[in-house]
TORGU-669412 format. One record per residue: residue in three letters; x, y, z of N, C-alpha, C, O in turn. Coordinates in steps of 0.2 Angstrom, whole numbers, padded with zeros to 4 digits, always signed. Layout:
<atoms>
ALAXYZXYZXYZXYZ
...
</atoms>
This chain:
<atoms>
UNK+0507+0537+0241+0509+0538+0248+0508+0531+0252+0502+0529+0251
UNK+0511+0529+0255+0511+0523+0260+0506+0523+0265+0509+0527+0269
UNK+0502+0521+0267+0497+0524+0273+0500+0519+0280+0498+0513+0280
UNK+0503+0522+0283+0504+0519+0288+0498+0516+0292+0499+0511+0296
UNK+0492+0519+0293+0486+0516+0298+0481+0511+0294+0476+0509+0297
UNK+0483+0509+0289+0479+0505+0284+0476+0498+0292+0479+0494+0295
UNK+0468+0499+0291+0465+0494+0293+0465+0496+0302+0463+0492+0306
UNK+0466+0502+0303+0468+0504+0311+0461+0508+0313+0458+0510+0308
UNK+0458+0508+0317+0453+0512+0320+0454+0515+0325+0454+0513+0331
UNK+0454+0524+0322+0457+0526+0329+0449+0532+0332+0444+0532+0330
UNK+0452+0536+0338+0446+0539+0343+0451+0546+0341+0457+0545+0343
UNK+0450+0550+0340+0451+0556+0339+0449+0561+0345+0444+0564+0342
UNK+0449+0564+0351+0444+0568+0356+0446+0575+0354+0451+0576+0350
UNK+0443+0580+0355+0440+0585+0353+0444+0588+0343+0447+0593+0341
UNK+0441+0583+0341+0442+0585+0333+0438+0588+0329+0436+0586+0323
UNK+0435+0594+0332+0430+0597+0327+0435+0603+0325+0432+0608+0323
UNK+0441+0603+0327+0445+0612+0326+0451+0609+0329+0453+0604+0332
UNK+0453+0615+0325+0461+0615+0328+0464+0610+0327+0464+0608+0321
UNK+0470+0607+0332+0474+0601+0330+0471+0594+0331+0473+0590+0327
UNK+0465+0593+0334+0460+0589+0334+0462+0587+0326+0466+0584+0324
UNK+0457+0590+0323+0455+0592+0315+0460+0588+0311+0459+0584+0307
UNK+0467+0592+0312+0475+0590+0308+0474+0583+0310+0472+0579+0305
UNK+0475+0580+0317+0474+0574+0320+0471+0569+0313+0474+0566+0309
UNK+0464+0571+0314+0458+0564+0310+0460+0565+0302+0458+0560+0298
UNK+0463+0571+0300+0460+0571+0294+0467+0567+0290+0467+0564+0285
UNK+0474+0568+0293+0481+0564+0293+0479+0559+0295+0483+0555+0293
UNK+0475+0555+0299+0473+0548+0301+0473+0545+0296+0477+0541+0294
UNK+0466+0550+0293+0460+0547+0289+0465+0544+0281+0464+0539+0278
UNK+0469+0550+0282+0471+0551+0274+0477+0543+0273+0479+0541+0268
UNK+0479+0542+0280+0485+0536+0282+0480+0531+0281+0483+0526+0280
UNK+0473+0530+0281+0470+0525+0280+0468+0521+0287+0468+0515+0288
UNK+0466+0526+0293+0461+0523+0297+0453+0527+0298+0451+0533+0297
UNK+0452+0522+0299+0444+0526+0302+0444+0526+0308+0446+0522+0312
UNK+0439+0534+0307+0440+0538+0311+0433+0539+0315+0427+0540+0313
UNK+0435+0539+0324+0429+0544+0325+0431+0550+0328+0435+0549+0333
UNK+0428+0554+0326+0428+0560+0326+0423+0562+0332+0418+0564+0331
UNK+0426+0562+0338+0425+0565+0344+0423+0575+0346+0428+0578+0348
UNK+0419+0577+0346+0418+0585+0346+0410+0587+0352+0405+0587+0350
UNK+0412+0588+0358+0405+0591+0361+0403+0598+0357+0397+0600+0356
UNK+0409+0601+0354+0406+0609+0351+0406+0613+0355+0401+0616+0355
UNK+0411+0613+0360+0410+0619+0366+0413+0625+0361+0415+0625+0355
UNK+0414+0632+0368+0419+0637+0365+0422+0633+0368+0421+0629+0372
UNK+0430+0636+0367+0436+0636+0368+0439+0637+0375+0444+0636+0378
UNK+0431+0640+0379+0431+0640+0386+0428+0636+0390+0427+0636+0396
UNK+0428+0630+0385+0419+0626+0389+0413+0628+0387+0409+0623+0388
UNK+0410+0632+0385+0405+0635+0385+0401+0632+0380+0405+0632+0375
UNK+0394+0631+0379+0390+0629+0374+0391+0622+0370+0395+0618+0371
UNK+0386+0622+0365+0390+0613+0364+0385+0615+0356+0379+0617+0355
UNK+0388+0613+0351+0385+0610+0343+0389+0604+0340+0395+0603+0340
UNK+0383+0601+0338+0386+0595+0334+0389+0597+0326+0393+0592+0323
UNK+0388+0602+0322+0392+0604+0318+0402+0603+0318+0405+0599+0314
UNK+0403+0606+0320+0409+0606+0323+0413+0596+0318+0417+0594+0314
UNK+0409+0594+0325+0414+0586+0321+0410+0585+0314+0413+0583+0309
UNK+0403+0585+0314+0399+0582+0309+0403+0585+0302+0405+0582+0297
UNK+0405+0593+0301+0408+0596+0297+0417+0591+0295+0419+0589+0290
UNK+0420+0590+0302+0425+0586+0300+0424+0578+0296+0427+0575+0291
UNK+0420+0576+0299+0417+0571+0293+0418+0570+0288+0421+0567+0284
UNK+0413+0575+0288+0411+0578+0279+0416+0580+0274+0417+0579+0268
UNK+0421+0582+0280+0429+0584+0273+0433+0579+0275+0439+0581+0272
UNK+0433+0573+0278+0435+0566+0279+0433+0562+0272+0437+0560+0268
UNK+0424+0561+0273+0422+0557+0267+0423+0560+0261+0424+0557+0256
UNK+0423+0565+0262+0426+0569+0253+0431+0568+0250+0432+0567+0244
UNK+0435+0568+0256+0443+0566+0254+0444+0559+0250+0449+0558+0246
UNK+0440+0555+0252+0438+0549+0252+0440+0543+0258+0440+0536+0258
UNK+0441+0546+0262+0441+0541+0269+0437+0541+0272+0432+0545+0271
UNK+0436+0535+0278+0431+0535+0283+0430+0538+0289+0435+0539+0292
UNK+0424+0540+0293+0421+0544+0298+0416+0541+0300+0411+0538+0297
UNK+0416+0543+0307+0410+0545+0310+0408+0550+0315+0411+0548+0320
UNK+0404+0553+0317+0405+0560+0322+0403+0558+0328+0398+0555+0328
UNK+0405+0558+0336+0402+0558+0341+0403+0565+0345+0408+0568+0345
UNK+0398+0565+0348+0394+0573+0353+0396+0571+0358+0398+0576+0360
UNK+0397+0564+0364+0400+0565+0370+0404+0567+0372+0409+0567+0369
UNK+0406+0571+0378+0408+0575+0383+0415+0571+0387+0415+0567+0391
UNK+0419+0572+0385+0427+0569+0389+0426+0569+0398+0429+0565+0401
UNK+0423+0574+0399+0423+0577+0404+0418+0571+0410+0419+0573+0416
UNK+0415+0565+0409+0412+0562+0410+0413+0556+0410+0415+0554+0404
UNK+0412+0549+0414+0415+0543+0414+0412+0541+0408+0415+0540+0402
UNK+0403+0541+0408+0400+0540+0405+0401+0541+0397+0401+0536+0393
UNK+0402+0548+0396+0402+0550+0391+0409+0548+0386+0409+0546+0380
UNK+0416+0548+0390+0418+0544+0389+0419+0537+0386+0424+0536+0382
UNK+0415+0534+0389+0414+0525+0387+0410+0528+0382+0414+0527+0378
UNK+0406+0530+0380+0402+0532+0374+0406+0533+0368+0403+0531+0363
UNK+0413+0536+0368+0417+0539+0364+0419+0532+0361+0419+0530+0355
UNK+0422+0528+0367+0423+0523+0365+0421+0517+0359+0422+0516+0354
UNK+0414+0515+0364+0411+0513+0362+0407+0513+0353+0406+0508+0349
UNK+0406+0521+0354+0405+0522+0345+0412+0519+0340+0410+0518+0334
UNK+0418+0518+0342+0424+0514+0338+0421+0509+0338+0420+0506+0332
UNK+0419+0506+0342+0416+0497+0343+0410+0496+0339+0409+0491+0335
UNK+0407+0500+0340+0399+0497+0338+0399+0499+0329+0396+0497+0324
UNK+0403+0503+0328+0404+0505+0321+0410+0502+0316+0411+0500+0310
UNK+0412+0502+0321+0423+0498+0316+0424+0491+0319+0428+0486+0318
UNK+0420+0491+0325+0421+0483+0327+0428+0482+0332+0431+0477+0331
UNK+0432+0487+0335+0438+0488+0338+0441+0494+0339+0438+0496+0334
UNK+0444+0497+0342+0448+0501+0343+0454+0502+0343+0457+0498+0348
UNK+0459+0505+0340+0467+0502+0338+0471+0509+0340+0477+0510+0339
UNK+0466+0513+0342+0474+0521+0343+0467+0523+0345+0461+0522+0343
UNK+0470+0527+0351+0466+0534+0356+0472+0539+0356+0477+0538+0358
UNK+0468+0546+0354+0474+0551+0353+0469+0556+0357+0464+0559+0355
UNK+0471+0557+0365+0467+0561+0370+0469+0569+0368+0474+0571+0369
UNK+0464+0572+0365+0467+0580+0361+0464+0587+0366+0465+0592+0369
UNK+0457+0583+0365+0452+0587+0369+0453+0593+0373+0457+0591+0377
UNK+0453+0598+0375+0454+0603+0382+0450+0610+0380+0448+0612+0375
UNK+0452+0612+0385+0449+0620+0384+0453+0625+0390+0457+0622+0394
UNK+0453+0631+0389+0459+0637+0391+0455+0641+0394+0449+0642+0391
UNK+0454+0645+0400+0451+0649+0401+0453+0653+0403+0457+0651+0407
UNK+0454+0661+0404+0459+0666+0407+0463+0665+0411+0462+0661+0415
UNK+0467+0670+0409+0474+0668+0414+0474+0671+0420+0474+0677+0419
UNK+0474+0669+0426+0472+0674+0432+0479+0672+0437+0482+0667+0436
UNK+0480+0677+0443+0481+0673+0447+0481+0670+0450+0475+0668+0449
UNK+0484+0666+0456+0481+0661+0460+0476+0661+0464+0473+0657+0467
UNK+0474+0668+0465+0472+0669+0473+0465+0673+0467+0460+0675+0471
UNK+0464+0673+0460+0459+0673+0458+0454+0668+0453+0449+0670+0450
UNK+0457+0663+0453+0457+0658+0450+0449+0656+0455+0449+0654+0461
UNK+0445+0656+0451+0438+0652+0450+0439+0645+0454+0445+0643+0453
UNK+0436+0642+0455+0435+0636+0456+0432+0631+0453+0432+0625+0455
UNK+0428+0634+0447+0424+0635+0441+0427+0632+0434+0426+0628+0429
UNK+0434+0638+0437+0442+0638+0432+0445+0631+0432+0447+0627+0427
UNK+0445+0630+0440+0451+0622+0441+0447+0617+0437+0449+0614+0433
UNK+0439+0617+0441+0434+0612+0440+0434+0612+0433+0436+0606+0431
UNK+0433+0616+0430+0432+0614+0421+0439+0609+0417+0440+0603+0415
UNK+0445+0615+0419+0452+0612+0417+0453+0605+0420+0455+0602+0415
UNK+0453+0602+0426+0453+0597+0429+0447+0591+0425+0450+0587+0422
UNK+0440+0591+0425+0438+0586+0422+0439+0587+0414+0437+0582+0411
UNK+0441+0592+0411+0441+0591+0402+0449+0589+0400+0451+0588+0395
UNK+0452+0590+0405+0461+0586+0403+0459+0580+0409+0456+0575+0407
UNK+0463+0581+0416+0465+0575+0417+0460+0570+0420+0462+0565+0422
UNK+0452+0571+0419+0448+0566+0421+0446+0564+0414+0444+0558+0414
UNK+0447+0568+0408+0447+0566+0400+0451+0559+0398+0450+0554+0395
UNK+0457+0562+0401+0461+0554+0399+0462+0550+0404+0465+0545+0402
UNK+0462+0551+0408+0459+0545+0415+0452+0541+0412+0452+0534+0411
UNK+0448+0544+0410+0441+0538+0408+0441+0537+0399+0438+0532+0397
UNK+0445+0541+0396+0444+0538+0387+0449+0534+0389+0447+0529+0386
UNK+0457+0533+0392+0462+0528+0391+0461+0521+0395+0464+0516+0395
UNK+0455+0523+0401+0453+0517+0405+0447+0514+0399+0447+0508+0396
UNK+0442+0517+0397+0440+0514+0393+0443+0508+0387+0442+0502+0386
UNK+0447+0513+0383+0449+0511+0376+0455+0507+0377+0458+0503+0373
UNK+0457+0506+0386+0465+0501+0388+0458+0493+0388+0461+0488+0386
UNK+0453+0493+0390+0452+0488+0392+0448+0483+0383+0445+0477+0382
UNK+0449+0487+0381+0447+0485+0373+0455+0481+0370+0456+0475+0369
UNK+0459+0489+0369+0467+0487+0369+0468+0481+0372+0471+0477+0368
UNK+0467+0479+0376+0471+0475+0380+0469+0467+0378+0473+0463+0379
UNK+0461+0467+0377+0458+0458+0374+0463+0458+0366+0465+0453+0363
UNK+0464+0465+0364+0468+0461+0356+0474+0461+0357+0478+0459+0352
UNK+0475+0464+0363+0484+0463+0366+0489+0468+0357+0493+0465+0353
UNK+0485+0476+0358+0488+0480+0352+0484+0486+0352+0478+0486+0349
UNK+0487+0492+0356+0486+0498+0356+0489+0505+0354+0495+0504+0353
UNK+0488+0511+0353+0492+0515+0355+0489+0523+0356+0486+0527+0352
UNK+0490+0525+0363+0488+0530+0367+0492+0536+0364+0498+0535+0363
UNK+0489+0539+0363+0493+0546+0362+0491+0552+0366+0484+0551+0366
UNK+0493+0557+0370+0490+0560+0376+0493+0569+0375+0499+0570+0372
UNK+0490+0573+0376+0492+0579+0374+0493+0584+0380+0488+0587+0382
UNK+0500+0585+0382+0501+0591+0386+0503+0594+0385+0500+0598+0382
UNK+0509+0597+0388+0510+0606+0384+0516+0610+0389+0517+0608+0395
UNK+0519+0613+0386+0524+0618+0389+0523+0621+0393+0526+0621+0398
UNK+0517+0622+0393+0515+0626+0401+0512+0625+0407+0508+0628+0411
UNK+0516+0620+0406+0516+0614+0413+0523+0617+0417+0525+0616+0423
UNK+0526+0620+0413+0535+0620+0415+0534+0629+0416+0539+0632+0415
UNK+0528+0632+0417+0526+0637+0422+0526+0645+0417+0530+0648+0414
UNK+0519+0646+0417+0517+0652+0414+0512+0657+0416+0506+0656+0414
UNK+0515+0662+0420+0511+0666+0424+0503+0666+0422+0501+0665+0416
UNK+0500+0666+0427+0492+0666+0427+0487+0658+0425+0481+0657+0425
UNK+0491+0655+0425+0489+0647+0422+0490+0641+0425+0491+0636+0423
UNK+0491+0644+0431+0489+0637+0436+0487+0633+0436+0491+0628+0436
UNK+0479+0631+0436+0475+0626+0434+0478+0622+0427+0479+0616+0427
UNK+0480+0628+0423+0481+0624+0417+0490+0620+0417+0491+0614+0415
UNK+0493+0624+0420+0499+0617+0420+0499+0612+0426+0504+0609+0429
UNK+0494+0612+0429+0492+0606+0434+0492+0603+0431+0497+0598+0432
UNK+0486+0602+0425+0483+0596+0422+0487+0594+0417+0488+0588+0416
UNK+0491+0599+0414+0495+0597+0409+0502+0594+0409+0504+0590+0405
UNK+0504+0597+0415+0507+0591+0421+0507+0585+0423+0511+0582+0425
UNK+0501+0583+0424+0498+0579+0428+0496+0574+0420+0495+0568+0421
UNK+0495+0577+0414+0494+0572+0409+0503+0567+0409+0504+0561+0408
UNK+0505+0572+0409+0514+0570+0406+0513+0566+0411+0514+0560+0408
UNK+0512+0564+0417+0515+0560+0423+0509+0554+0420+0511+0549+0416
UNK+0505+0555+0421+0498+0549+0416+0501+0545+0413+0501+0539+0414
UNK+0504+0548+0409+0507+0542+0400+0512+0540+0403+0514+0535+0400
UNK+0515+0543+0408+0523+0537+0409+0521+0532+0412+0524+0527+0412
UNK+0514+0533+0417+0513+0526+0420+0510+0521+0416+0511+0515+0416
UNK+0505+0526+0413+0498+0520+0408+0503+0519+0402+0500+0515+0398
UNK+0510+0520+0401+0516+0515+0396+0518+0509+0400+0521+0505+0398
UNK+0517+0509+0406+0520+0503+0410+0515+0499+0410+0516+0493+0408
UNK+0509+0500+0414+0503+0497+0413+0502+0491+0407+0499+0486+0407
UNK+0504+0495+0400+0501+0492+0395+0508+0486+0390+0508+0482+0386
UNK+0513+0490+0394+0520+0483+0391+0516+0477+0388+0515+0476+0383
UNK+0515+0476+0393+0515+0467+0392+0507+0465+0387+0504+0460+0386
UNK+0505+0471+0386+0497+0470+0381+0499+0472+0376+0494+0472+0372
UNK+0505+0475+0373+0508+0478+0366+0502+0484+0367+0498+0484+0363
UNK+0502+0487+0371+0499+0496+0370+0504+0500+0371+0508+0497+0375
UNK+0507+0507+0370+0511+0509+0370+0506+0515+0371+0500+0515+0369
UNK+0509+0520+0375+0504+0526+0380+0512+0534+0378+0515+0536+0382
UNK+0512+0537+0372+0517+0540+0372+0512+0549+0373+0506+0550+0371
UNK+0517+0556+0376+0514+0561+0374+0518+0566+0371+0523+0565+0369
UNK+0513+0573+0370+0515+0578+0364+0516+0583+0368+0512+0583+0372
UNK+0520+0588+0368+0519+0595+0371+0521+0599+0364+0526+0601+0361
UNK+0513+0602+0361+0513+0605+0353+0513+0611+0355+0510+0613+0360
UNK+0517+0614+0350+0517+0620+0350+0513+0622+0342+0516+0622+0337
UNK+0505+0625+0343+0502+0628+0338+0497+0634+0338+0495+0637+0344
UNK+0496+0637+0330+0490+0640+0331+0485+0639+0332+0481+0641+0329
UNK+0482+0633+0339+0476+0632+0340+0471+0635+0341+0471+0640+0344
UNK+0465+0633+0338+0458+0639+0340+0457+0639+0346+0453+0643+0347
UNK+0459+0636+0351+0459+0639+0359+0463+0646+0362+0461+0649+0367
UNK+0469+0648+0357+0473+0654+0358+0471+0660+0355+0473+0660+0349
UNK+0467+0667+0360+0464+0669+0358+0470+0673+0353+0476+0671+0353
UNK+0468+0678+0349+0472+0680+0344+0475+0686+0347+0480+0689+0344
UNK+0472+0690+0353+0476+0693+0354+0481+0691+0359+0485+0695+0361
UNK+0481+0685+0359+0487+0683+0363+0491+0678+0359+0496+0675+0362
UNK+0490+0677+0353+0493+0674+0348+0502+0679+0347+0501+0685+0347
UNK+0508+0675+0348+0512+0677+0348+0514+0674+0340+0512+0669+0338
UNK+0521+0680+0337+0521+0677+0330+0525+0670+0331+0524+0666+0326
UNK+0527+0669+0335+0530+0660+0336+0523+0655+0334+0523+0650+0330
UNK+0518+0658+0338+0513+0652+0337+0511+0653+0329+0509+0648+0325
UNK+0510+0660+0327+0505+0660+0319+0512+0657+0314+0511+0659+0308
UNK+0517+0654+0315+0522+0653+0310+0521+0645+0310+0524+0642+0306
UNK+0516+0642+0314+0518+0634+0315+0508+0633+0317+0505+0634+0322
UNK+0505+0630+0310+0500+0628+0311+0499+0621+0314+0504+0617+0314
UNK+0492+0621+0316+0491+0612+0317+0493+0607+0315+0496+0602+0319
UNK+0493+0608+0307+0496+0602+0301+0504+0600+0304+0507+0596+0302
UNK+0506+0604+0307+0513+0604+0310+0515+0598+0313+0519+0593+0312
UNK+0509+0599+0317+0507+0592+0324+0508+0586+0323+0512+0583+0325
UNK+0503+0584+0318+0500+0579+0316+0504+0573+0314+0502+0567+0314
UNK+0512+0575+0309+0513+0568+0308+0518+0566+0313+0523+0564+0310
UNK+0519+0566+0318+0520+0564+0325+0519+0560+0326+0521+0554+0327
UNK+0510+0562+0327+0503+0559+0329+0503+0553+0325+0503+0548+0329
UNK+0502+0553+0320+0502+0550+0315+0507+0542+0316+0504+0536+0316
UNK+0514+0543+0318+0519+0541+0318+0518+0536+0324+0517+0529+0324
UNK+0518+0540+0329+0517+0537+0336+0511+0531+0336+0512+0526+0339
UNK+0504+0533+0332+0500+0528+0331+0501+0522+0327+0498+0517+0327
UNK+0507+0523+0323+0508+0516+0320+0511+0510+0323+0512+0508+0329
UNK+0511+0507+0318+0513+0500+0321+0521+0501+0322+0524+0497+0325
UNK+0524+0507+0317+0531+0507+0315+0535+0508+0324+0540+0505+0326
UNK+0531+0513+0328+0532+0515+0334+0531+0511+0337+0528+0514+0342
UNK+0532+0504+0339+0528+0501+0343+0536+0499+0350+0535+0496+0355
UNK+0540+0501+0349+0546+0501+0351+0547+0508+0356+0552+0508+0360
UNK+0542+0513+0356+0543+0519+0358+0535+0521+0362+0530+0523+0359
UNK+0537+0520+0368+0533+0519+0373+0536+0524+0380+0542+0525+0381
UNK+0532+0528+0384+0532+0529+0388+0537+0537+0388+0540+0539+0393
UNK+0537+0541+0380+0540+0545+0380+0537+0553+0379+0531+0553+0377
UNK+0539+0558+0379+0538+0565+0380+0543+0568+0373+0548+0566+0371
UNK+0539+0571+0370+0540+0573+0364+0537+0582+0364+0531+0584+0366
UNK+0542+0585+0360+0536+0592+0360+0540+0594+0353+0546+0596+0353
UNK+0535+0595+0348+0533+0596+0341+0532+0604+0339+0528+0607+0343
UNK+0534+0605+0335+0530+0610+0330+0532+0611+0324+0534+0606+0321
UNK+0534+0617+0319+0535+0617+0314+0543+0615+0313+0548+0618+0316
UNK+0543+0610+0308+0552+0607+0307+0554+0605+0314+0560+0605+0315
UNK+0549+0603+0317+0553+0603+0325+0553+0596+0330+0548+0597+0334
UNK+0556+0590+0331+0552+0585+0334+0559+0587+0340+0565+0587+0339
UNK+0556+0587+0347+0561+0585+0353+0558+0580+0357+0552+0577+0357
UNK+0564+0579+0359+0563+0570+0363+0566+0572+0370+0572+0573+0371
UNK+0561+0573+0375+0563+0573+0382+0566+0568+0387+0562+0564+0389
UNK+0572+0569+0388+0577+0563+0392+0571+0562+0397+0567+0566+0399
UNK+0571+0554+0399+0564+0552+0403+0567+0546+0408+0567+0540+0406
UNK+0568+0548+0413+0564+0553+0418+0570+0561+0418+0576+0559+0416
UNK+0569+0565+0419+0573+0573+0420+0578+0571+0421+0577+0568+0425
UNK+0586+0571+0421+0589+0571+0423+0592+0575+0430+0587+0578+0432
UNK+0597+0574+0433+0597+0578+0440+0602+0584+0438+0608+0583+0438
UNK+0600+0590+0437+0605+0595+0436+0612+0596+0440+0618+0597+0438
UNK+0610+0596+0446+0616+0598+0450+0616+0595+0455+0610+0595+0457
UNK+0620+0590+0460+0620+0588+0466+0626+0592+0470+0631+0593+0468
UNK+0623+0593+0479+0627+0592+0483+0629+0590+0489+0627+0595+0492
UNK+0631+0587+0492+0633+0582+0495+0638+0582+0499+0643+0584+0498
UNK+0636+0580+0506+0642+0580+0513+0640+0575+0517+0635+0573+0517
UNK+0645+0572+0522+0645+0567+0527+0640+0568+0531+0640+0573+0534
UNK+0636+0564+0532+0630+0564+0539+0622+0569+0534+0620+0570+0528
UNK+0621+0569+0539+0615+0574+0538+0615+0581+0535+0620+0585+0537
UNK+0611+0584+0532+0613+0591+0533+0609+0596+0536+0603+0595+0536
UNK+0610+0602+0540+0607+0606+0544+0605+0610+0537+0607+0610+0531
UNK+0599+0615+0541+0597+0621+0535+0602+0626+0533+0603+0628+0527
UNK+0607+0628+0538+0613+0631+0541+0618+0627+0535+0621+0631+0531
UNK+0619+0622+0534+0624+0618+0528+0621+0620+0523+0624+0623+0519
UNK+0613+0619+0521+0612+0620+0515+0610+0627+0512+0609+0629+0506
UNK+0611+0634+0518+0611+0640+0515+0617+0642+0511+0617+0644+0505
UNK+0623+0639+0516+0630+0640+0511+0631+0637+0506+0634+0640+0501
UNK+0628+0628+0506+0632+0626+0500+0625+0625+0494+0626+0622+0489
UNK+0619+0628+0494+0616+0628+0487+0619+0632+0482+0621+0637+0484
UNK+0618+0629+0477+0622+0631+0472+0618+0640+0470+0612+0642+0471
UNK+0623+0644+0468+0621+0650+0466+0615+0652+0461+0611+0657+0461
UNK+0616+0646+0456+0616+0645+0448+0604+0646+0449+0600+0648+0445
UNK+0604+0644+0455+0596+0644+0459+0592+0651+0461+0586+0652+0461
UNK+0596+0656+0462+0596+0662+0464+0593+0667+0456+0590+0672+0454
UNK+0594+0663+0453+0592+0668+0445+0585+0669+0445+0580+0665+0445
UNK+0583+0676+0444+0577+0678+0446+0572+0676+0440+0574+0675+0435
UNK+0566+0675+0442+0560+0673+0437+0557+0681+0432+0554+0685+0435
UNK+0558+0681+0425+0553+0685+0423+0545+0683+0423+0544+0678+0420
UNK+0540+0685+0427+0536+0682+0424+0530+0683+0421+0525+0682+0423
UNK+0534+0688+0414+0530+0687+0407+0534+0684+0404+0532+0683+0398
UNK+0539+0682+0404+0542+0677+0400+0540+0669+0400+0539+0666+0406
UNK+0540+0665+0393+0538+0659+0394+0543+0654+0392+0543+0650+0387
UNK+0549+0654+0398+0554+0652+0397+0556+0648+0393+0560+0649+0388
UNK+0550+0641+0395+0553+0634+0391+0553+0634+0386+0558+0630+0383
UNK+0548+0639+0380+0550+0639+0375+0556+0642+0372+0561+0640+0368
UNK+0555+0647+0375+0560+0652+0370+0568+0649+0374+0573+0650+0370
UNK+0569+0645+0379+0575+0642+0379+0577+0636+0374+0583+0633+0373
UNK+0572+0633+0370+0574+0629+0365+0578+0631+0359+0581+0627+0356
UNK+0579+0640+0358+0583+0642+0353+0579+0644+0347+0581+0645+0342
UNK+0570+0646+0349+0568+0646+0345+0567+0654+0342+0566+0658+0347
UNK+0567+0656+0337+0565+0662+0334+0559+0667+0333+0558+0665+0327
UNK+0556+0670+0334+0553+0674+0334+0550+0678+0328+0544+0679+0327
UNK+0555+0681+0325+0557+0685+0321+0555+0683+0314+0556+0686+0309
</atoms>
């Protein structure tokens, strides 16, 4: 097999499970060294061990590729530049950051949504790759060759009780189209994922059989892809993957419907002439965006 990352050094964040895991070990196996980023929280934030990545290592150097594990926290300027930094002080550069990291907390309404809930959500996604891609852009950019990979998600495009959570996952997707313009002119390219997996963040009782037909390993040669040098042409784009599945989101949204009259319009113009097509009521236990992809269930 060809290893596309032959001689690459990438940062892997929250790789001690789930798609993180698929992430380093499809790196490793393309031939970069890897570090292997895991605080060891739960899936809520909570708690922290070093197991977690040190285990990913271990079934990294087995394989026969390179590793090394770091315990810092995304969630933190500091702890971030750490993340970094362990690329450097060990492989001597950094050549790909794949921002993965996150955590999930129940799903509530708005009006019961902790503050605890936003706080957590808010610094382990969007203040996660705000300080790991300021970090790793400022390294990128003396070798003038990078590639940012950033992980958001469907349920940014709206999934009753998860407010907090498609803020940030929203607010990642908005992230990477600018930090791709940012980095033009340094050959960094800043691309995102919206995956659809069995990750260990999704409790099992809320595992739908869509999600248990499409593992992690699904994700990864995207990931993989995006990070090479082969992709260096494709910057600034929105992609969402799963099993047999890669889509490519028109960038920026297209305008669905326009309409238009002489002068200004009163409120009184626009009750008559909005379009109908707007009126279609919301389920909301349905989780539209996917299931309007055409996908199956069954």
């Amino acid at each position: 097999m060809k290893k596309m990352l032959e001689g690459r050094v990438a940062v892997v964040t929250g790789s001690g499970g789930g798609i993180g895991r698929a992430h380093a070990m499809l790196m490793a196996k393309h031939g970069a060294k890897v570090v292997v980023n895991d605080i060891g929280t739960g899936t809520d934030g909570s708690g922290t061990t070093h197991s977690m990545a040190d285990s990913v290592v271990k079934e990294i150097k087995a394989a026969g590729g390179i590793a090394v594990a770091n315990y810092d926290t995304v969630a933190e300027e500091k702890g971030a530049e750490n993340i970094i930094q362990t690329a450097i002080d060990n492989f001597g550069k950094i050549d790909i950051l794949v921002n993965n990291a996150g955590v999930i907390r129940d799903p509530h309404d708005i009006d019961e949504v902790s503050n605890l809930d936003w706080e957590i959500s808010m610094r382990t996604h969007l203040y996660h790759v705000f300080f790991c891609s300021r970090a790793a852009f400022r390294n990128m950019k003396k070798q003038s060759y990078g590639r940012i990979i950033c992980t958001s998600s469907h349920t940014g495009f709206g999934w009753r009780g998860f407010t907090y959570y498609s803020a940030v996952k929203e607010g990642i997707a908005g992230f990477t189209r600018t930090l791709a313009r940012d980095g033009i002119e340094f050959g960094i390219t800043a691309n995102a994922i919206r995956p659809l997996a069995a990750w260990r963040g999704t409790p099992k009782e809320r595992m739908s059989p869509l999600m248990m037909k499409n593992p992690p390993e699904d994700i990864s040669p995207l990931v993989v892809y995006l990070a090479s040098e082969q992709s260096g042409n494709i910057n600034g784009r929105i992609f969402e993957v799963w099993h047999g599945h890669v889509g490519i989101f028109a960038e920026p949204p297209p305008v669905q419907e326009v309409i238009t009259k002489e002068g200004s319009f009163t409120p009184e113009d626009l009750a008559k002439m909005m379009p109908k097509t707007l009126a279609k009521g919301l389920d909301p236990k349905e989780f539209a965006p996917i299931m309007s992809f055409g996908m199956k269930t069954d």
